[in-house]
N, CA, C and O of each residue as an XYZ file, in Angstrom:
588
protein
N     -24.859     16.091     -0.837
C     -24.633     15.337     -2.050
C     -23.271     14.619     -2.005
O     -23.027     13.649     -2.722
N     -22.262     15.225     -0.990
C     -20.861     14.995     -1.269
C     -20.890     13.360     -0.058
O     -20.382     12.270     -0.320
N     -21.426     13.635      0.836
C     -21.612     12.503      1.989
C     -22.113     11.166      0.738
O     -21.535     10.222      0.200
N     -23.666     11.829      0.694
C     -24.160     10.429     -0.141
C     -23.654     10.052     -1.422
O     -24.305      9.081     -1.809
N     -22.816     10.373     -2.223
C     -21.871      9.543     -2.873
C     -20.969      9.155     -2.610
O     -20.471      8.328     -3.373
N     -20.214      9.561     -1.308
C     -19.412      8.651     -0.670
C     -19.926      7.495      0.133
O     -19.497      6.399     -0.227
N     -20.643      7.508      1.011
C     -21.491      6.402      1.390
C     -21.685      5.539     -0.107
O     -21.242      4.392     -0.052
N     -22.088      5.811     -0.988
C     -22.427      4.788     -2.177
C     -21.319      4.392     -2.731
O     -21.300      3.232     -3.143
N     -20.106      5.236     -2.891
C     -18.991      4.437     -3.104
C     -18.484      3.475     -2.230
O     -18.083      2.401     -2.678
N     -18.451      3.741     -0.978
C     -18.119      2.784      0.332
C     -18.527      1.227      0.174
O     -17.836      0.216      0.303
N     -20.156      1.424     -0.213
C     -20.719      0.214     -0.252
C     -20.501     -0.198     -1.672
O     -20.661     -1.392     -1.924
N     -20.051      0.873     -2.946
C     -19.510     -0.092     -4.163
C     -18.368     -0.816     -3.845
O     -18.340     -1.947     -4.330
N     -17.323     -0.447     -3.098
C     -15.903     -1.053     -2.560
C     -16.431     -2.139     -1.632
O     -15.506     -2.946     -1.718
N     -17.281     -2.664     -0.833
C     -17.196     -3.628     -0.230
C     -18.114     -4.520     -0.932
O     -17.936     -5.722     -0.733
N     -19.451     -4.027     -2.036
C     -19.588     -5.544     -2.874
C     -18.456     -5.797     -3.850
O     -18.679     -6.795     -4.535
N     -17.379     -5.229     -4.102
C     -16.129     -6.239     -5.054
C     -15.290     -6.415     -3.823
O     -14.099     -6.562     -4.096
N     -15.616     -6.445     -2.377
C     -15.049     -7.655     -1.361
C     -13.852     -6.566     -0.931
O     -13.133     -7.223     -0.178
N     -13.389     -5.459     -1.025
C     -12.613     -4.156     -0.082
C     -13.674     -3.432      0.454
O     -14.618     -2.755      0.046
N     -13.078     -3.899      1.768
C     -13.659     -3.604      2.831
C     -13.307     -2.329      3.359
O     -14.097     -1.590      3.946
N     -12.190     -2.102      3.157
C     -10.715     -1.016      3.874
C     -11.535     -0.013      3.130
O     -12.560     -0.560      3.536
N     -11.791      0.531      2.727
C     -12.130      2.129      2.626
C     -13.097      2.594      3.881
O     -13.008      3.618      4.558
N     -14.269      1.267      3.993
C     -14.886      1.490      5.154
C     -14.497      1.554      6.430
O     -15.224      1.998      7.320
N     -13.569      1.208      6.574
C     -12.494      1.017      7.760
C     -11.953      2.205      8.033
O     -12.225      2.905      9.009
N     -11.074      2.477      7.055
C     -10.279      3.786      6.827
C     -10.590      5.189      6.932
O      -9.850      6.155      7.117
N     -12.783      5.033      6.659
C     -13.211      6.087      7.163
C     -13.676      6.307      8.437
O     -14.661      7.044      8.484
N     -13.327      5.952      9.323
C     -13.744      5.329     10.737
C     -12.597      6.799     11.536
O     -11.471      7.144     11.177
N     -13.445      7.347     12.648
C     -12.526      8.280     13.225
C     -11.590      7.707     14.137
O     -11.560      6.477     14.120
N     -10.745      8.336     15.003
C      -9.994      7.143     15.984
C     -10.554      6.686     17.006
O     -10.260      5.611     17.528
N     -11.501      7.535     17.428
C     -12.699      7.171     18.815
C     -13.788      7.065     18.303
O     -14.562      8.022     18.320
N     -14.233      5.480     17.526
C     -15.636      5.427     17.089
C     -15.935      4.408     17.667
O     -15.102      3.707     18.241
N     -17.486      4.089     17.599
C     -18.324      2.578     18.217
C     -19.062      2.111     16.713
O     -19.763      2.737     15.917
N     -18.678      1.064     16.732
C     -19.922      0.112     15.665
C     -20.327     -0.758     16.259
O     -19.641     -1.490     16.970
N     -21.932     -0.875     16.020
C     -22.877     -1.714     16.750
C     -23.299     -2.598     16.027
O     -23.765     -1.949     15.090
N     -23.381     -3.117     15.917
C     -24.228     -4.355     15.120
C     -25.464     -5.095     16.129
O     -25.013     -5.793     17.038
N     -26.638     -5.014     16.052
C     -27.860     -5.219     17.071
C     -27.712     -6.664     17.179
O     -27.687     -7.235     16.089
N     -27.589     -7.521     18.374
C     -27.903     -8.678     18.140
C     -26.417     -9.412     18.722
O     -25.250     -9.051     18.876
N     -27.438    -10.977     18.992
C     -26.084    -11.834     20.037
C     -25.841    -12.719     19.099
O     -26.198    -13.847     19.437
N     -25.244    -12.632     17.758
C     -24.956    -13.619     17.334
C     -23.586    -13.285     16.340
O     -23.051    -12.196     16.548
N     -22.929    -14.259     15.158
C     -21.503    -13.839     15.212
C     -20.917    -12.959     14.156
O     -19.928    -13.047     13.429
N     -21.997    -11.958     14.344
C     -22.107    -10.683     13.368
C     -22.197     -9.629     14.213
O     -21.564     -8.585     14.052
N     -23.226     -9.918     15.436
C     -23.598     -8.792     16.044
C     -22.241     -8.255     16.341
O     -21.186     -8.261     15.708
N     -22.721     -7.628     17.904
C     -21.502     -7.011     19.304
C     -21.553     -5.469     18.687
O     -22.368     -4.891     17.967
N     -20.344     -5.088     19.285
C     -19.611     -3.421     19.668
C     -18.615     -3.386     19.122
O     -18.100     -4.357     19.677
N     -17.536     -2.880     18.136
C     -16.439     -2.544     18.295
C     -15.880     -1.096     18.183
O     -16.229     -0.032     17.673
N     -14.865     -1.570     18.895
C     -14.146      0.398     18.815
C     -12.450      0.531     18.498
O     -11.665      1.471     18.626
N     -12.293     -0.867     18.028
C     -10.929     -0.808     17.321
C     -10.785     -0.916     15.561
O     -11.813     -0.930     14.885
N     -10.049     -0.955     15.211
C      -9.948     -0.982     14.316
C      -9.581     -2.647     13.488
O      -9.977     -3.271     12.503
N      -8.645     -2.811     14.543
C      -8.616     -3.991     14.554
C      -9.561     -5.255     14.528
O      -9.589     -6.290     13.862
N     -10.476     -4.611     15.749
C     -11.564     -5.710     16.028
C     -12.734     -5.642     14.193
O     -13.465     -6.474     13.655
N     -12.296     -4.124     13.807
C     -13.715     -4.198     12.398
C     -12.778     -5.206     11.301
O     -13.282     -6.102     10.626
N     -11.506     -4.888     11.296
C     -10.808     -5.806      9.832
C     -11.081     -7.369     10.155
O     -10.919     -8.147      9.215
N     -11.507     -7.927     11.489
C     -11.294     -9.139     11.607
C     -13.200     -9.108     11.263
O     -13.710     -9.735     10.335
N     -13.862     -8.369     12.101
C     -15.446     -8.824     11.768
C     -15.455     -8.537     10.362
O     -16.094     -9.354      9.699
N     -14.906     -7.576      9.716
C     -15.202     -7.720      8.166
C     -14.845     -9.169      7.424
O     -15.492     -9.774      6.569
N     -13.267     -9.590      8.219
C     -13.153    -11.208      7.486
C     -13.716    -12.039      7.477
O     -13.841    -12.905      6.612
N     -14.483    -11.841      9.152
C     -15.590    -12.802      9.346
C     -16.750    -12.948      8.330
O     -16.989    -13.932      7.630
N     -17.358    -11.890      8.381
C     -18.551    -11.353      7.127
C     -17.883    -12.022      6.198
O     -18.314    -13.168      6.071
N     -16.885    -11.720      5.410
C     -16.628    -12.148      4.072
C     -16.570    -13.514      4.113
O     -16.809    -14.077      3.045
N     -16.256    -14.360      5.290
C     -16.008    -16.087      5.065
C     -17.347    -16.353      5.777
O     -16.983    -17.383      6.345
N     -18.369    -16.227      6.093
C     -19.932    -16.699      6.637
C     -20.813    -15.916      5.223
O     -21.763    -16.643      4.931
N     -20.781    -15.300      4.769
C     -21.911    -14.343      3.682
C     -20.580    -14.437      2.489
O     -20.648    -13.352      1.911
N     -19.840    -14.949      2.097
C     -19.362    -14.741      0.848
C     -20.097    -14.576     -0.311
O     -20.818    -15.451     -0.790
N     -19.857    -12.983     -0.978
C     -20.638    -13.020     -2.236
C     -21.935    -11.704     -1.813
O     -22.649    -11.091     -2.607
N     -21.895    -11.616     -0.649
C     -22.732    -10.615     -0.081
C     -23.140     -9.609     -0.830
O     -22.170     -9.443     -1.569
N     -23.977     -8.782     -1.146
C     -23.939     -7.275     -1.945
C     -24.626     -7.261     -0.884
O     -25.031     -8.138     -0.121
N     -24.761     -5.479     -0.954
C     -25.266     -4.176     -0.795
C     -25.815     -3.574     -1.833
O     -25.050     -2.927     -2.548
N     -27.517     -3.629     -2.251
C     -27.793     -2.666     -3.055
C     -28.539     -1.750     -2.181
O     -29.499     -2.136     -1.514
N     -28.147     -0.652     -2.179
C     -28.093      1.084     -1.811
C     -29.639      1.280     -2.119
O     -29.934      1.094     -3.299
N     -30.633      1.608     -1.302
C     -31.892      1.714     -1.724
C     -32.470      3.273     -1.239
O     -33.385      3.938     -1.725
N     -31.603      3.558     -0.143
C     -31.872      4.980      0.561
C     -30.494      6.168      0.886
O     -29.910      5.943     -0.175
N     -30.160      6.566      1.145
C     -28.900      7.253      1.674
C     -29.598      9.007      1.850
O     -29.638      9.892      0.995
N     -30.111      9.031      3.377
C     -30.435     10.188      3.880
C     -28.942     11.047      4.625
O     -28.090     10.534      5.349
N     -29.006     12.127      4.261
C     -28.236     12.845      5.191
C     -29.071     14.428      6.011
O     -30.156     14.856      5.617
N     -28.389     14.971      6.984
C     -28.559     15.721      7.487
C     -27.481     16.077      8.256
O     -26.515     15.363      8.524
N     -27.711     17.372      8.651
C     -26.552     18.283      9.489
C     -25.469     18.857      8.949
O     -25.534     18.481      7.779
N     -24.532     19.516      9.051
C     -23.520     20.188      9.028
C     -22.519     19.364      9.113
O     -22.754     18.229      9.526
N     -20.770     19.846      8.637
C     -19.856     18.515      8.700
C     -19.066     18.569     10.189
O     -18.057     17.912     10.448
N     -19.674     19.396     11.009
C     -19.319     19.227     12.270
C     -20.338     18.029     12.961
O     -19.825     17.346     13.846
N     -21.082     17.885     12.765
C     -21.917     16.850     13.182
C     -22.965     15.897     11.875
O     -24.052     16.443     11.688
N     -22.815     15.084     11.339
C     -23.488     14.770      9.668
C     -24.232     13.398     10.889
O     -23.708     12.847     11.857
N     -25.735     13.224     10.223
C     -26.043     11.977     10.358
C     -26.834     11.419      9.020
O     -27.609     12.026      8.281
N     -26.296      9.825      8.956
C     -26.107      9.558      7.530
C     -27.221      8.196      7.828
O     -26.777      7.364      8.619
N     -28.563      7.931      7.278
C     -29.267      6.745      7.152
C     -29.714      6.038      6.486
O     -30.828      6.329      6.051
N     -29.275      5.138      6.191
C     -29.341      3.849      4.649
C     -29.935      3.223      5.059
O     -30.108      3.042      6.264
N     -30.675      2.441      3.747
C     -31.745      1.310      3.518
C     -30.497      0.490      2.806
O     -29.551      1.167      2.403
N     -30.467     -0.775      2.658
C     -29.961     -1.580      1.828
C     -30.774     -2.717      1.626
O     -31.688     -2.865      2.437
N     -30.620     -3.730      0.536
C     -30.921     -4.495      0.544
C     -30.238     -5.222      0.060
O     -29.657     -5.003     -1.003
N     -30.098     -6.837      1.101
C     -28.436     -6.991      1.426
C     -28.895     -8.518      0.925
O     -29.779     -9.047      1.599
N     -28.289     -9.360     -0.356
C     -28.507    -10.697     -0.618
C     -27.114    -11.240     -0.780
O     -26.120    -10.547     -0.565
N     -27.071    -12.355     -1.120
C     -26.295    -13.494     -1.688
C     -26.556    -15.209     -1.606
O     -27.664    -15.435     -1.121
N     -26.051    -16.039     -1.845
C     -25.755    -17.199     -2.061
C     -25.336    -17.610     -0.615
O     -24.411    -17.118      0.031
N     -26.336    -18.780     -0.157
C     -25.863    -19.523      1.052
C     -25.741    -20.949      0.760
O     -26.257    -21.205     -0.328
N     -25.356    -21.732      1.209
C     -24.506    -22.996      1.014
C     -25.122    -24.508      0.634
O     -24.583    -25.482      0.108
N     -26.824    -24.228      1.250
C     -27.768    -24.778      0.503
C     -28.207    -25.172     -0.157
O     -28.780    -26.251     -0.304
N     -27.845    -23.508     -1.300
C     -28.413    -22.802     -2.574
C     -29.389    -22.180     -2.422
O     -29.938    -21.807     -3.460
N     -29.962    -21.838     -1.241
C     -31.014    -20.576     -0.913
C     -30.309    -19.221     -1.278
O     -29.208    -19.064     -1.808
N     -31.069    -18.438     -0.930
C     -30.590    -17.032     -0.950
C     -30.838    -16.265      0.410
O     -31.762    -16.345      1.220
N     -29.534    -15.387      0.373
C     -30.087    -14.659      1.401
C     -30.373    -13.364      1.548
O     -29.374    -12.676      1.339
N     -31.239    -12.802      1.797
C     -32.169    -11.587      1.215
C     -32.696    -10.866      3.024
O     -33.510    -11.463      3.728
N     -32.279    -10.049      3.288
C     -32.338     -9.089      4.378
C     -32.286     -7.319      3.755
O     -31.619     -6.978      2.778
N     -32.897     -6.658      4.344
C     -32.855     -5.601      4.811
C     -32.370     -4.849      5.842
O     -32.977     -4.844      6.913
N     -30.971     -3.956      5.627
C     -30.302     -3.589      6.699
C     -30.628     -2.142      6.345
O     -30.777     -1.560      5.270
N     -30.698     -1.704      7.821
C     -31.028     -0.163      8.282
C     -29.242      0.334      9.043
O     -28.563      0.037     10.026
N     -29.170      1.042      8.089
C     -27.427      1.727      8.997
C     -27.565      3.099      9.202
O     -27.263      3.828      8.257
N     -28.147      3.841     10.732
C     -27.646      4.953     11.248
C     -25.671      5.767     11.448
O     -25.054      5.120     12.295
N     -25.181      6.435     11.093
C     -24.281      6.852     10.878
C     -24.060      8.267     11.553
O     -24.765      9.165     11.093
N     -23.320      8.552     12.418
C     -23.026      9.849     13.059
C     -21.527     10.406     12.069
O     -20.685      9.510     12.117
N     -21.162     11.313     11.442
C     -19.523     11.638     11.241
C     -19.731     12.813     11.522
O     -20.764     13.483     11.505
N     -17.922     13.222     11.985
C     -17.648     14.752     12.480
C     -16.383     15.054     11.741
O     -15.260     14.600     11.958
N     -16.777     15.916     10.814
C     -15.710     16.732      9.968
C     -15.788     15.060      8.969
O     -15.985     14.083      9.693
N     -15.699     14.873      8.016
C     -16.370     13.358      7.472
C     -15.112     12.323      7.854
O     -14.281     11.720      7.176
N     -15.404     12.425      9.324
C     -14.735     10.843      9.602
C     -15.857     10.116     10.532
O     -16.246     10.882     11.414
N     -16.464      8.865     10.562
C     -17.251      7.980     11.199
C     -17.040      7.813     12.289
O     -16.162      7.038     12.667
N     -17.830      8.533     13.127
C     -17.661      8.185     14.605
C     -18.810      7.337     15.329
O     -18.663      6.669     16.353
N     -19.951      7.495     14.606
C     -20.939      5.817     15.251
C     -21.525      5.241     14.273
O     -21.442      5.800     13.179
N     -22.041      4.373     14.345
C     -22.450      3.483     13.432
C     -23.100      2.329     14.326
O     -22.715      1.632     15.265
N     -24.580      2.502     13.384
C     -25.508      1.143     14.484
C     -26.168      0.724     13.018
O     -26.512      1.447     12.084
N     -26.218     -0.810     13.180
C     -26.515     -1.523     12.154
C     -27.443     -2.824     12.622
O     -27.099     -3.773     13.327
N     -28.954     -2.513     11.892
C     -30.073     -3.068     12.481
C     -30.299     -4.144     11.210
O     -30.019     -3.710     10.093
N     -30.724     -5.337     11.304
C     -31.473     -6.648     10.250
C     -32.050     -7.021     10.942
O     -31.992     -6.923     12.168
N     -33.058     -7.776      9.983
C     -33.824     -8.939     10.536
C     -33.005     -9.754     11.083
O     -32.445    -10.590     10.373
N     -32.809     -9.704     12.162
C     -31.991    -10.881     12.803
C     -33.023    -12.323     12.903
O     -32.290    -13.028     13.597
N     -33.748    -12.819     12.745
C     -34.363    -13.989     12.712
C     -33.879    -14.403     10.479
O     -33.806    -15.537     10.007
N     -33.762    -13.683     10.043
C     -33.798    -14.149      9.013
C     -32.149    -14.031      8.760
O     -31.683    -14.592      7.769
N     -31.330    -13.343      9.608
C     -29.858    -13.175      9.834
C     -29.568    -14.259     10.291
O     -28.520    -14.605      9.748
N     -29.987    -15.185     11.163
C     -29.437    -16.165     12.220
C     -30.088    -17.568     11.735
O     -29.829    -18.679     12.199
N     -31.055    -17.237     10.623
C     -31.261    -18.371     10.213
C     -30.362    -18.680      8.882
O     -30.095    -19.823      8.511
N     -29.912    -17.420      8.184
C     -28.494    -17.727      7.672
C     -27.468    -18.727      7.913
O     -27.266    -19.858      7.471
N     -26.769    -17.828      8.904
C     -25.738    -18.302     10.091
C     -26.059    -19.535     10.177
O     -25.250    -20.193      9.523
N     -27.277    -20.540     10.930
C     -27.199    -21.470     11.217
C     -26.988    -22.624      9.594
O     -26.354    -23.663      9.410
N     -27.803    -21.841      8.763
C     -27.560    -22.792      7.565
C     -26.004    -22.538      7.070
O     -25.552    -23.208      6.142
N     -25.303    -21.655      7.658
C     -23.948    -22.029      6.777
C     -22.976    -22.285      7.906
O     -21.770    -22.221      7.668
N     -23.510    -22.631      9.374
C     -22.785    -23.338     10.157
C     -23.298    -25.099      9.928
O     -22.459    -25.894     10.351
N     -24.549    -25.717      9.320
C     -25.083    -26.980      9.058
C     -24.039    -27.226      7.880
O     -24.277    -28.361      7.468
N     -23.083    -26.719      7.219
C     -22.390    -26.987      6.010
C     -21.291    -26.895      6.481
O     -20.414    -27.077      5.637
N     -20.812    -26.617      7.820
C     -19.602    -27.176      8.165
C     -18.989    -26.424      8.694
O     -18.120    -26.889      9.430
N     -19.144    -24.457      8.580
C     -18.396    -24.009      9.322
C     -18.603    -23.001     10.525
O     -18.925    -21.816     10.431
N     -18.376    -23.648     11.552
C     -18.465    -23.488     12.827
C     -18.272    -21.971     13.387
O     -18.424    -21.561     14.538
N     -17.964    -21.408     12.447
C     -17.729    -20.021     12.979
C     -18.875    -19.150     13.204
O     -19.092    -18.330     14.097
N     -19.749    -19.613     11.911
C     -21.476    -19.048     12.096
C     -21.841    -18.953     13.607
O     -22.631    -18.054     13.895
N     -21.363    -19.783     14.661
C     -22.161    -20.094     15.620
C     -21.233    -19.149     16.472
O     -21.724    -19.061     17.597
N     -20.398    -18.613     16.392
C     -19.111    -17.784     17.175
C     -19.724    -16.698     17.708
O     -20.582    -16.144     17.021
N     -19.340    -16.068     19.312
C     -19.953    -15.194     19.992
C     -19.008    -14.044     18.971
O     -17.900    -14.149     18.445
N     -19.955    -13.020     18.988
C     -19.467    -11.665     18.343
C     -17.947    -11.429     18.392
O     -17.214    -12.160     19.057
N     -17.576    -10.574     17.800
C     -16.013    -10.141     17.795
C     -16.500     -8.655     17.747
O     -17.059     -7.890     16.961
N     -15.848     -8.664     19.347
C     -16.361     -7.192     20.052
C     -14.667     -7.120     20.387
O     -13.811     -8.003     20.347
N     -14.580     -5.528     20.767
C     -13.309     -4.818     21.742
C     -12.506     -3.657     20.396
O     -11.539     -2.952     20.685
């Protein structure tokens, strides 16, 4: 119970656009995956590399939510695995919407985040991207921000 209201607070702090709690719960040797070759996907395992993909996210998806549709846990806090449904919209540049379903697997040990793999429709992800790189900004089209 104590995991999945933190997970739901996590994702209340990053739809009002703070990101840093999610960050902050990150262990010092973790991987985040994001599935997919485009300028969301990649790997990172710094900390550094997540505050910049989070800026990224926030200037390509501005306005983004997370509504929380699942939050499974299991295991002990020596090993917790944590699996969310979301359903992830906002405002693209058009005036479409953008409406995906993200699946986030979660490993933590003692409750700090040590993996994290994060699955979308990437055809309906990248057809985003391309509509808010057709409005001018070029970053949509940017190879991942991995390291």
């Amino acid at each position: 119970m104590i995991v999945r209201a933190k997970v739901r607070r996590v994702f209340d702090r990053i739809n009002e656009g703070d990101y840093l709690p999610m960050v902050e719960g990150l262990a010092d040797d973790f991987v985040y995956v994001f599935h997919g070759r485009h300028a969301l996907g990649g790997r990172r395992v710094s900390r550094e590399a997540m505050i910049r993909w989070w800026e990224r996210t926030l200037r390509l998806l501005p306005g983004a939510r997370f509504d929380i549709r699942d939050v499974l846990v299991s295991g002990g806090p020596w090993r917790t695995r944590v699996a969310t449904r979301a359903f992830v919209s906002g405002d693209l540049p058009d005036g479409s919407r953008y409406e995906n379903t993200a699946f986030q697997f979660l490993t933590l040990r003692w409750g700090r985040v040590t993996e994290v793999e994060t699955v979308e429709d990437l055809q309906v992800l990248e057809r985003a991207l391309a509509l808010v790189a057709a409005s001018g900004v070029d970053e949509a089209l940017s190879a991942p921000i991995e390291g």
